[in-house]
C-alpha positions as CSV (number, residue, x, y, z in Angstrom):
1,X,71.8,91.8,83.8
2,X,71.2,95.6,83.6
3,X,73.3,97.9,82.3
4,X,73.4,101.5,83.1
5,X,75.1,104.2,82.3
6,X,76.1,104.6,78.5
7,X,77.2,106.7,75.9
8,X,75.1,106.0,72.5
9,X,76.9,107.4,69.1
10,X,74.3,108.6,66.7
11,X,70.9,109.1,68.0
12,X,69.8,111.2,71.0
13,X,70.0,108.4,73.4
14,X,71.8,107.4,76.6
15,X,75.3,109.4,77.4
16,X,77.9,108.7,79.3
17,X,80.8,110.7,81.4
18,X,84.7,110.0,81.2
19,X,87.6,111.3,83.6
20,X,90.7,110.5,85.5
21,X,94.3,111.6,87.1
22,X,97.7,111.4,88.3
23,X,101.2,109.4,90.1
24,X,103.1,106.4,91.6
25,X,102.8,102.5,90.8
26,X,103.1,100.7,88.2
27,X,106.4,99.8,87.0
28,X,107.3,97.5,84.2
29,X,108.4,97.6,80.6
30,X,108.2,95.4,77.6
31,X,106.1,95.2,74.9
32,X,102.5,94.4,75.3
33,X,101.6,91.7,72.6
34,X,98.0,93.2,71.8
35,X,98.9,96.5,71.3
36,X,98.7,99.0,68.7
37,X,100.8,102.2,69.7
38,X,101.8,104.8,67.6
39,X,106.1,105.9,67.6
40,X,105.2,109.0,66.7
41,X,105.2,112.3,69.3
42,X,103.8,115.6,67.8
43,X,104.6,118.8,69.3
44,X,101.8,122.1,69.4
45,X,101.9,125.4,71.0
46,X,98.7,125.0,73.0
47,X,96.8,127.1,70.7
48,X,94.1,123.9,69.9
49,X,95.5,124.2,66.0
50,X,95.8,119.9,66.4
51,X,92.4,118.3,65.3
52,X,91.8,114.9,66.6
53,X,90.6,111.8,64.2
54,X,86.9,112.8,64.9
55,X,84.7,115.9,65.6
56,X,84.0,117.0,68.8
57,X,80.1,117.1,69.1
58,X,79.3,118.3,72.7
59,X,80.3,118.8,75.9
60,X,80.2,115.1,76.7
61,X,82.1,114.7,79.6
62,X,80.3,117.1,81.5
63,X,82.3,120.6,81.6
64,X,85.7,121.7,83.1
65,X,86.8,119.6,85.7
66,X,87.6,121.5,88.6
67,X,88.5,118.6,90.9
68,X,85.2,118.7,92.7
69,X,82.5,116.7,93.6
70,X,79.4,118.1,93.2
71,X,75.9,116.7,94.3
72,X,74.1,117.1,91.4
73,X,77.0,115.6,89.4
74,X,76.4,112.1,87.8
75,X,79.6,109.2,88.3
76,X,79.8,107.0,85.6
77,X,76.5,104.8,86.1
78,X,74.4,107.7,85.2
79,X,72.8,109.0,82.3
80,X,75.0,112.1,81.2
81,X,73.7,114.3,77.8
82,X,74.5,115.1,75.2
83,X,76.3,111.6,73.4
84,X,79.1,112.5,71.2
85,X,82.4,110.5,69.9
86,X,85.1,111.8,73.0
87,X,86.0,110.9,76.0
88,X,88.2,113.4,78.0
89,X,90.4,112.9,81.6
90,X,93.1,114.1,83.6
91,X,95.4,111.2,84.3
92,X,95.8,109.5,87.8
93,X,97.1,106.7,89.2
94,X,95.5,106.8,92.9
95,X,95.8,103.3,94.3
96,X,94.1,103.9,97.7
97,X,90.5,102.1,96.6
98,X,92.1,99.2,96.2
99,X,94.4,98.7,99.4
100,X,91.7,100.1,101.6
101,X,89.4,97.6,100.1
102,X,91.5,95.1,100.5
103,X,91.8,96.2,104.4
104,X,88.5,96.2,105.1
105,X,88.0,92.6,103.4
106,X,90.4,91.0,105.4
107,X,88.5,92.3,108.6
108,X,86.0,90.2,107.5
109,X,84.0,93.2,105.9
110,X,82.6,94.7,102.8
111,X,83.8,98.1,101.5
112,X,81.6,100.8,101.6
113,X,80.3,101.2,97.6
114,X,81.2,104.7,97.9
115,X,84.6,104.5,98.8
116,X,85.7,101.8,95.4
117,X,87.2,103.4,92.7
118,X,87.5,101.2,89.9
119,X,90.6,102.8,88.2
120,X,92.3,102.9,91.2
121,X,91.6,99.3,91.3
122,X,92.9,99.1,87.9
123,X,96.0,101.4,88.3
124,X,97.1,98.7,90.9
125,X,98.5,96.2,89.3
126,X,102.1,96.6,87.2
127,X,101.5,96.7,83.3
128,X,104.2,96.0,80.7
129,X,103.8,98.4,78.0
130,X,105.8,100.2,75.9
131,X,108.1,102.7,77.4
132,X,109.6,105.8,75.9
133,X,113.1,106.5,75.5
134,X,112.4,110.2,77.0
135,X,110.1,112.2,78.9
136,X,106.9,111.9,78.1
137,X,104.9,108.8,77.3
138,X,104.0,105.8,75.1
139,X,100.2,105.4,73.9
140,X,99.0,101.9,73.9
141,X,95.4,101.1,73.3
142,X,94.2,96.9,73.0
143,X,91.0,95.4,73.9
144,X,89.0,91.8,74.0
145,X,85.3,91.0,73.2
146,X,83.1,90.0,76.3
147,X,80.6,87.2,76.7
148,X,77.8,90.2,76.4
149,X,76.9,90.7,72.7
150,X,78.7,93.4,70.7
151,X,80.6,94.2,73.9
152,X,84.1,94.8,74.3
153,X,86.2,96.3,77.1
154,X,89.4,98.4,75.8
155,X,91.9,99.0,77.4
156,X,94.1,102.7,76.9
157,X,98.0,102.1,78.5
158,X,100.4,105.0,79.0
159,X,103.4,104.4,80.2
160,X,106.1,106.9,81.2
161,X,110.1,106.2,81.1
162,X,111.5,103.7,83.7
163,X,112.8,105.4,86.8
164,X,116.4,106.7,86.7
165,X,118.8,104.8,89.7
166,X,118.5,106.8,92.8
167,X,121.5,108.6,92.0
168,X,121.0,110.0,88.7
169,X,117.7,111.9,90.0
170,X,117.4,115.5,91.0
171,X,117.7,115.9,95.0
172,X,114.7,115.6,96.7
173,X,112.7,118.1,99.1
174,X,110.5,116.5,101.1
175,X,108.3,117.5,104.2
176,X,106.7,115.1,105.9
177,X,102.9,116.3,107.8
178,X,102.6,113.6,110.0
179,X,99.0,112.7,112.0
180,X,99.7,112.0,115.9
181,X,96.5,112.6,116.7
182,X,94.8,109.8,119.4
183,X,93.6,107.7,116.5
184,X,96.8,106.7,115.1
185,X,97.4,105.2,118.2
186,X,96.3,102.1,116.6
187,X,98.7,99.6,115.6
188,X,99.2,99.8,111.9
189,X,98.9,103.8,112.2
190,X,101.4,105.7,113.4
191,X,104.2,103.0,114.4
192,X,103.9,102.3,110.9
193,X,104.9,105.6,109.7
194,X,107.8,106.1,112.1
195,X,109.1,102.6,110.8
196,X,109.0,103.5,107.7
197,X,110.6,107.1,108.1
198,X,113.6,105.6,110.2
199,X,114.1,102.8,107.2
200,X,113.6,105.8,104.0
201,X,116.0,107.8,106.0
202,X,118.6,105.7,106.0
203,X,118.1,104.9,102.2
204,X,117.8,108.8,101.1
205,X,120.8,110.4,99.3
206,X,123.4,113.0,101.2
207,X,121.9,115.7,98.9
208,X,118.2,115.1,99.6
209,X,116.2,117.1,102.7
210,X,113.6,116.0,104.8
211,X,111.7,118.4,107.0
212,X,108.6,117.0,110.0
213,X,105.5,118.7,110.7
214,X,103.2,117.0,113.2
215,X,99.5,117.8,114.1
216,X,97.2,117.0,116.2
217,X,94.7,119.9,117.8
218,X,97.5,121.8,116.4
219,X,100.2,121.6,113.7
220,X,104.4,122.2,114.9
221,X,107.2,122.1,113.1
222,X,109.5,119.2,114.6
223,X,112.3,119.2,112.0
224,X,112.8,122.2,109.7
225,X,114.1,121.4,105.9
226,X,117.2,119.7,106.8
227,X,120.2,118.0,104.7
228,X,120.6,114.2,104.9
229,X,124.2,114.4,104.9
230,X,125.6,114.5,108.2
231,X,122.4,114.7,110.0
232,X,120.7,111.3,109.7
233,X,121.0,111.3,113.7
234,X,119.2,114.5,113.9
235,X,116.7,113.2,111.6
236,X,116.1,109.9,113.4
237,X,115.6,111.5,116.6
238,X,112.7,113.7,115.1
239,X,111.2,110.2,113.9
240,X,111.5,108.9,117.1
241,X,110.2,111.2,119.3
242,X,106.8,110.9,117.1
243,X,103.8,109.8,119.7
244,X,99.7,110.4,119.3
245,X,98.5,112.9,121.4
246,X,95.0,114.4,120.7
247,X,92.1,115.1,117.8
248,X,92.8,115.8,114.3
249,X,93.6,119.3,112.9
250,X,94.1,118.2,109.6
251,X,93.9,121.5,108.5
252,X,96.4,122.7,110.3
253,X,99.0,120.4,109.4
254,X,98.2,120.8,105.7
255,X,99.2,124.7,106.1
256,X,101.8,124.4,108.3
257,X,103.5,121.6,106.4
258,X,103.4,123.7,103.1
259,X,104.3,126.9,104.6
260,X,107.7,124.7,105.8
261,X,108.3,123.5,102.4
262,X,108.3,127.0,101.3
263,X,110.1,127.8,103.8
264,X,112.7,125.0,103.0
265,X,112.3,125.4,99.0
266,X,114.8,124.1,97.1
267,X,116.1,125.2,93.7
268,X,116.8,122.9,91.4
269,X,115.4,120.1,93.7
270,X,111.7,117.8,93.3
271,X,109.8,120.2,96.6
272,X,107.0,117.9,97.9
273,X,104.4,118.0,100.8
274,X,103.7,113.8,102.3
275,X,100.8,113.5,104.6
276,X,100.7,110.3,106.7
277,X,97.3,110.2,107.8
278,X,93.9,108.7,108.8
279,X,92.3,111.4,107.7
280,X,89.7,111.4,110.3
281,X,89.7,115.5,110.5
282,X,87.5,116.7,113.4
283,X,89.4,119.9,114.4
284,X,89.3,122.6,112.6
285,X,88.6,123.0,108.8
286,X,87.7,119.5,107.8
287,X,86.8,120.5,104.1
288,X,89.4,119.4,101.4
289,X,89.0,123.2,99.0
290,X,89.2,125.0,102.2
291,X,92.2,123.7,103.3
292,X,94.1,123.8,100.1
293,X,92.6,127.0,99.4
294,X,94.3,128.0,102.0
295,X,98.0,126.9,100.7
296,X,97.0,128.0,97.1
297,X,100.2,130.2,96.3
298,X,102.4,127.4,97.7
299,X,101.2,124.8,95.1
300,X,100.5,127.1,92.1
301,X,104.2,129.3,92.3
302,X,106.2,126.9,93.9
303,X,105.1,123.8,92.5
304,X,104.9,121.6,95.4
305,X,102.8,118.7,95.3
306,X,100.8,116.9,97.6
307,X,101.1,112.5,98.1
308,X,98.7,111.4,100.9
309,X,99.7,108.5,102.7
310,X,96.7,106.8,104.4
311,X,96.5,104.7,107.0
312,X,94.3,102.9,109.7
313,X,91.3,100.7,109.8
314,X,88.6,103.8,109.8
315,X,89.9,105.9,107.1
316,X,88.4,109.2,105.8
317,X,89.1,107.9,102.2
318,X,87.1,110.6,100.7
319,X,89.2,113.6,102.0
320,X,92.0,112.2,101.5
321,X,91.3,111.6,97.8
322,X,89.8,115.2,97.7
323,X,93.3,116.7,99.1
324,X,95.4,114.6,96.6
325,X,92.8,116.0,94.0
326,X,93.7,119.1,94.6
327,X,96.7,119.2,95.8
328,X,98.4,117.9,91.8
329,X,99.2,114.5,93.5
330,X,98.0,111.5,94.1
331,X,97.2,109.1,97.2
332,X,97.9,105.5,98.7
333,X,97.4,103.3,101.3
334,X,99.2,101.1,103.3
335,X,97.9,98.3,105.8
336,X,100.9,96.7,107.2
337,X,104.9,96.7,107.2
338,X,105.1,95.2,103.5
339,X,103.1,98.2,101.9
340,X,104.8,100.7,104.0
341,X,107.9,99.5,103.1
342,X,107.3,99.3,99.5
343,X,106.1,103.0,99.8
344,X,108.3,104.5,101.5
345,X,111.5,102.7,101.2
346,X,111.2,101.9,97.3
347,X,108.8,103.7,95.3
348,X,109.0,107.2,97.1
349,X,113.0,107.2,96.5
350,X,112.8,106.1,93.3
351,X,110.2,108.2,91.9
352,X,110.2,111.7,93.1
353,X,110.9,113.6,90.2
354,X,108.3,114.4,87.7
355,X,108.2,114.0,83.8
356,X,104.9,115.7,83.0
357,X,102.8,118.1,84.4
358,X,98.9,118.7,83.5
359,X,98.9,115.5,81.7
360,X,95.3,114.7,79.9
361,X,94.1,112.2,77.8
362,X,91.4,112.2,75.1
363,X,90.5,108.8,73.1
364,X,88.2,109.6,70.3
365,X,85.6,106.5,69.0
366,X,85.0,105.8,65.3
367,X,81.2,106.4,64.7
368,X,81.0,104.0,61.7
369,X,82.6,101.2,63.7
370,X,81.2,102.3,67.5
371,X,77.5,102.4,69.0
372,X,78.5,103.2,72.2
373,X,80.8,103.8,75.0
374,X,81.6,104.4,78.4
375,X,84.6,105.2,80.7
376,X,85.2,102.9,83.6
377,X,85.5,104.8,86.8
378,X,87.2,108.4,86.5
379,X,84.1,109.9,88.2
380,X,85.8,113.1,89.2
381,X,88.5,113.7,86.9
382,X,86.7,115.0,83.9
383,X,87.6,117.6,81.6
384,X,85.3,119.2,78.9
385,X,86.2,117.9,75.6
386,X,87.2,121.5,74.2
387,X,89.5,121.7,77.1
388,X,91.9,119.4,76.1
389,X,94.1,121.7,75.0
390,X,93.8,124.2,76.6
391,X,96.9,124.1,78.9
392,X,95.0,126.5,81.8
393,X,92.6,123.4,82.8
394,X,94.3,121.0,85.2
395,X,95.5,117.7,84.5
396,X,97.9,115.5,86.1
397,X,101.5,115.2,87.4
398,X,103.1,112.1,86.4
399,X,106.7,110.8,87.1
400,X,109.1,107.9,86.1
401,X,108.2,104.4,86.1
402,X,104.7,104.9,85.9
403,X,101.6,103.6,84.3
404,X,98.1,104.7,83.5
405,X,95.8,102.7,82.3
406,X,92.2,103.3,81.7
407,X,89.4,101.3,80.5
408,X,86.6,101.7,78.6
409,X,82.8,99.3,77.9
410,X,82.3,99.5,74.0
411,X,79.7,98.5,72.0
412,X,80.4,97.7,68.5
413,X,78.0,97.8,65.3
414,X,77.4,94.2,64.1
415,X,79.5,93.8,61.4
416,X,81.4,96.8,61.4
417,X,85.2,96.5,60.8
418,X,87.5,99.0,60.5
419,X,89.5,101.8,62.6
420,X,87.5,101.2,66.2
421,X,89.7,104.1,68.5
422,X,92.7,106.9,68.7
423,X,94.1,107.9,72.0
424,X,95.8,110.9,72.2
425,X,98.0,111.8,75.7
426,X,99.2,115.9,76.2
427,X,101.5,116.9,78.4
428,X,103.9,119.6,79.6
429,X,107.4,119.4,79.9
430,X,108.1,119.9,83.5
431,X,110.7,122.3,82.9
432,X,109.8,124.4,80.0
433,X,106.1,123.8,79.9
434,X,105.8,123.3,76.0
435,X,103.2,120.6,75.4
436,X,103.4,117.5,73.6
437,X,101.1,114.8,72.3
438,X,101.5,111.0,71.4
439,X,98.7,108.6,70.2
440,X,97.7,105.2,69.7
441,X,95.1,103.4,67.3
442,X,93.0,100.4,67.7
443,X,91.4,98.5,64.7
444,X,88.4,96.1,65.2
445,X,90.8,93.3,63.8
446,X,93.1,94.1,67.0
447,X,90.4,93.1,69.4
448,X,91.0,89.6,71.3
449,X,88.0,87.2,71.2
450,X,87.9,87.0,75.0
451,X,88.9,89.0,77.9
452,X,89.9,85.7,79.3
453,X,92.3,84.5,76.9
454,X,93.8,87.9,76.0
455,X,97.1,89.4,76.9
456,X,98.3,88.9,80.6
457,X,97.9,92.9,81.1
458,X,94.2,92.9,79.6
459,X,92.7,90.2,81.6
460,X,94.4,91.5,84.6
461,X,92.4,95.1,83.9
462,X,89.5,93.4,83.4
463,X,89.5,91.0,86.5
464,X,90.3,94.0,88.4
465,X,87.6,96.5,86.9
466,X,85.0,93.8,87.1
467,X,86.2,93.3,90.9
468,X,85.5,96.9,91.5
469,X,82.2,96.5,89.5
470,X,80.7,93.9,91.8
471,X,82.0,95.8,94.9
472,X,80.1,98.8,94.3
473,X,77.3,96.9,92.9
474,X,76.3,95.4,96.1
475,X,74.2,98.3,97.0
476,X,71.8,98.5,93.8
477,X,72.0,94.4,92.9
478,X,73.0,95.3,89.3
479,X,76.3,95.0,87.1
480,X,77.6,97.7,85.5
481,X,80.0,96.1,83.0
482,X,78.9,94.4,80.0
483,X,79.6,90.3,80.7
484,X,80.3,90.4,84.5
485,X,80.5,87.5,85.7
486,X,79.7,86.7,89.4
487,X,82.0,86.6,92.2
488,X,82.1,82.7,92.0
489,X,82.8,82.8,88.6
490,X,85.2,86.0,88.7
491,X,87.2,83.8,91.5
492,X,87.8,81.5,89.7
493,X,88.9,83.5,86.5
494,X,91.2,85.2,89.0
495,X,92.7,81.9,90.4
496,X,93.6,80.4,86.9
497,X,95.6,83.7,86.2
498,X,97.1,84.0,89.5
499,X,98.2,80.1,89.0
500,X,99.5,81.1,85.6
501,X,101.5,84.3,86.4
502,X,102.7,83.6,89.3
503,X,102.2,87.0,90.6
504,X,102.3,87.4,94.3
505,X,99.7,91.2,93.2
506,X,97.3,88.6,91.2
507,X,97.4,86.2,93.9
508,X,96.2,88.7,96.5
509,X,93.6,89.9,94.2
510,X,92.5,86.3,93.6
511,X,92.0,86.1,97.6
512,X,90.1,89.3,97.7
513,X,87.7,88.2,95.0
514,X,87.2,84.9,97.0
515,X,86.9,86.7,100.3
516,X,84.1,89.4,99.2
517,X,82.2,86.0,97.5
518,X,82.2,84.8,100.8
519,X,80.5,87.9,102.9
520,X,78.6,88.1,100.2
C-alpha cells in the first residue's frame, strides 16, 4: 500500500493540511461508550488570551481559509509544509458527496474522484454522542488502532442540542430559488421539488413565510414573502404552477432570490435563501464568488444563509458546494421521493434555527505520544492555526440536532502512552456573538484495538471514510488511509455491521460498497 499525504511531528518531513464546515443531518443523542468528552465550556472575549494544550508551530493548515479553491492549493493527499502539532477547520456537515455518489452507483456508474468528499461521506450517517443541555456543543474525541502498524483513525464528534418540537422554534423565513430550467425536466428534478414544496407547506407553522423565485434564462419573483396562515392556497398554487422552460441562469436566481428575502426580512425570525437545483449554470455568471459577491450585503448584514438543494442525474456538484461555501450554509442531495421527503418535510422544519455561528474546530496532537497526522477530507475548509480565534475568519453555522464529526489518520510512537489528543470547538452565540469554547481529550489507553470491533459510531466513520478513500482512489490505484482494506473486504465489513445494527443508512451503505466492488 502507499500512503501519501502526512503530517510528521518533529523532524522536517512530510506535512499535512486539515479543514472543514457547516449544517443539517445527523441527529441522535446518547452517550457514546468510547468517548472521552470534557463537561466543561470556557468562555473568552476573542482576544486569543486562551492557549491550547500545545504550541502552535506554523502555519500548518495552509493560511486563512477563504472558502476558495485554488489551483495551486494541495487537498489532503499532498505534501503540505511546514509539520507542526494543529489541525484547524471550519465545521460542516455537507452530505451531497455521499447521495450523489450513491446516485451515480446505482446507474450502474463510478463517481467522478473529484466530486467524493470523504467528510461529507462521514457527516452522513446519525452519531450518538453526547448532547448539551444548551446552545453550543459537546466535544467528543475516541479512536481504534488499524491493521497498519502504529496506525490509528480518531474520530472528533460534536454534537449540538436536539432540535426543539416545531413549535417552540423561532418562525421561519424562507425563500425558495427554484431551477425550471429545460434540464429539470427530468424525472427526479423538478417534480420532485414541487412535491416536496406542496407536502412542507402543508407541514409549516401559521407564523412561518415562504416566498418563490424561479429562473431559468431569467430569474422572477412568483410568490413574494408570504404568511402561511391563511394562505396555504395561495402558496400551493405558486408550487403548482412550477414548469421547466429554458437554460440556466443560476446567477440570476441567486440575486433575485436574496434580494426577495431582503425584501421579505423578518425580525425576530430564522431568514434563509433554499436553492433547488441542478446546478448546471450555462447563462449568465456561472462562477460561485461572482455570484455571491454579488448578494454580499444580503448575507453579511442580514444574516441570511444559503442551503442548496441538488438534484438530477448530471449535477454541477462543484458549484453547488462552492455557493453553500460561501453562502454560510451548507448543501444536500436528493435522488428520489424518500430523500426529498426527509429534506424537506422533516429535517428543514425541524432545524431552521441556528445555535452557532462561525463555528471552528482546532484538535491539538501530543508530540511525545504522536508521529504523525492527518485530517481526512476537509480540503477546502481550512483555517490558519492563528486564526482560530480570531472571530473575523469565517467558520460555520450550525443548528439543532446536528452532528459533526471529523476524522483523523494518526500515527503513534511505539510505545508511547500517555495524553494522545485535545479538541477544542469555538463558537458564537447567534444572538449576542460572545464566543465560547468546549473540549475533549483522548489518552492512548482510550484507543480501541480495532476499528472493527469498536463502538457502533467509530466503525461506522471508518467504513464510511474508507468507502470514500477507495472511491477517489480509483484514479491513482493507491489508498490513502492507513489499513484500507479492499472493496471485497470493506463489503463485507459493511454487511456484518449492517446485519448487526439494523440500520436501514448502514444497509444502503453496505449496498453501495458492494455495487462500486462490482464496476470496479
Amino acid at each position: 500500500m502507499t500512503w501519501h499525504g502526512t503530517r510528521r511531528l518533529g523532524g522536517a518531513l512530510l506535512a499535512l493540511t486539515a479543514a472543514s464546515g457547516l449544517l443539517l443531518t445527523g441527529c441522535g443523542g446518547g452517550a457514546d461508550g468510547g468517548s472521552r468528552a470534557s463537561d466543561t465550556a470556557y468562555d473568552h472575549g476573542g482576544d486569543g488570551s486562551a492557549p491550547l494544550p500545545a504550541p502552535d508551530r506554523g502555519r500548518g493548515s495552509g493560511g486563512q481559509y477563504d472558502g476558495e479553491r485554488h489551483e495551486d492549493e494541495q487537498d489532503s493527499r499532498e505534501v503540505a509544509p511546514d509539520p507542526d502539532y494543529l489541525s484547524t477547520f471550519a465545521l460542516d456537515v455537507d452530505t451531497a458527496s455521499y447521495g450523489y455518489a450513491r446516485r451515480t452507483l446505482d446507474e450502474g456508474r463510478l463517481p467522478d474522484p473529484s466530486t467524493v468528499r470523504p467528510e461529507e461521506f462521514v457527516n452522513s450517517f446519525r452519531q450518538d454522542y453526547d448532547r448539551p443541555g444548551g446552545d453550543g456543543f459537546t466535544v467528543t474525541v475516541d479512536g481504534a488502532r488499524t491493521d497498519e502498524e502504529d496506525w490509528s483513525l480518531v474520530r472528533v464528534g460534536l454534537a449540538t442540542r436536539p432540535a426543539e418540537p416545531s413549535g417552540d422554534r423561532p418562525p421561519a423565513a424562507l425563500t425558495f430559488v427554484i431551477d425550471i430550467s429545460g434540464s429539470m425536466a427530468e424525472p427526479g428534478r423538478l417534480d420532485l421539488a414541487r412535491e416536496s414544496l406542496a407536502t412542507m407547506t402543508d407541514r409549516l407553522r401559521d407564523d412561518d413565510s415562504v416566498a418563490i423565485v424561479t429562473f431559468s434564462d431569467e430569474a422572477e419573483t412568483v410568490l413574494p414573502m408570504t404568511r402561511l396562515g391563511g394562505n396555504r392556497g395561495e402558496i400551493h398554487d405558486a408550487v403548482d404552477s412550477l414548469e421547466p422552460t429554458d437554460s440556466t441562469n443560476l446567477g440570476a436566481g441567486v440575486e433575485t432570490g436574496y434580494e426577495t428575502a431582503v425584501e421579505g426580512l423578518r425580525e425576530g425570525a430564522t431568514n434563509r435563501v433554499v436553492l433547488v437545483s441542478d446546478a448546471l449554470a450555462n447563462t449568465g455568471e456561472t462562477d460561485a464568488d461572482a455570484i455571491l459577491e454579488r448578494i454580499a450585503d444580503s448575507r453579511r448584514e442580514h444574516g441570511i444563509t444559503l442551503f442548496g438543494v441538488g438534484v438530477g442525474s448530471d449535477y454541477g456538484d462543484a458549484l453547488m458546494e462552492r455557493l453553500a461555501d460561501k453562502g454560510d450554509g451548507h448543501t444536500v442531495y436528493v435522488s428520489d421521493e424518500e430523500d426529498a421527503r426527509e429534506v424537506f418535510c422533516e429535517h428543514l422544519p425541524r432545524h431552521i434555527e441556528l445555535t452557532a455561528r462561525d463555528a471552528k474546530a482546532q484538535v491539538s496532537f501530543d508530540p511525545e505520544t504522536v508521529a504523525e497526522f492527518r485530517l481526512v477530507g476537509y480540503d477546502n475548509r481550512r483555517v490558519a492555526d492563528e486564526d482560530f480565534r480570531d472571530d473575523r475568519v469565517d467558520g460555520g453555522e450550525v443548528g439543532p440536532g446536528h452532528t459533526v464529526t471529523a476524522l483523523y489518520a494518526v500515527r503513534t510512537r511505539a510505545g508511547a502512552e500517555g495524553h494522545l489528543a485535545t479538541a477544542t470547538v469555538r463558537w458564537l452565540d447567534p444572538g449576542s456573538r460572545t464566543p465560547h469554547e468546549e473540549t475533549g481529550d483522548l489518552e492512548t489507553d482510550g484507543l480501541a484495538d480495532s476499528v472493527w470491533n469498536a463502538h457502533r459510531g467509530l466503525t461506522v466513520t471508518a467504513t464510511a471514510a474508507y468507502f470514500a478513500d477507495a472511491l477517489r482512489s480509483f484514479d491513482h490505484r493507491h489508498s490513502d488511509l492507513p489499513g484500507a482494506p479492499g472493496l471485497g473486504e470493506l463489503s463485507e465489513h459493511a454487511g456484518l455491521l449492517a446485519a448487526r445494527t439494523e440500520d436501514q443508512d448502514i444497509r444502503e451503505l453496505a449496498e453501495a460498497i458492494r455495487t462500486a466492488d462490482r464496476l470496479g
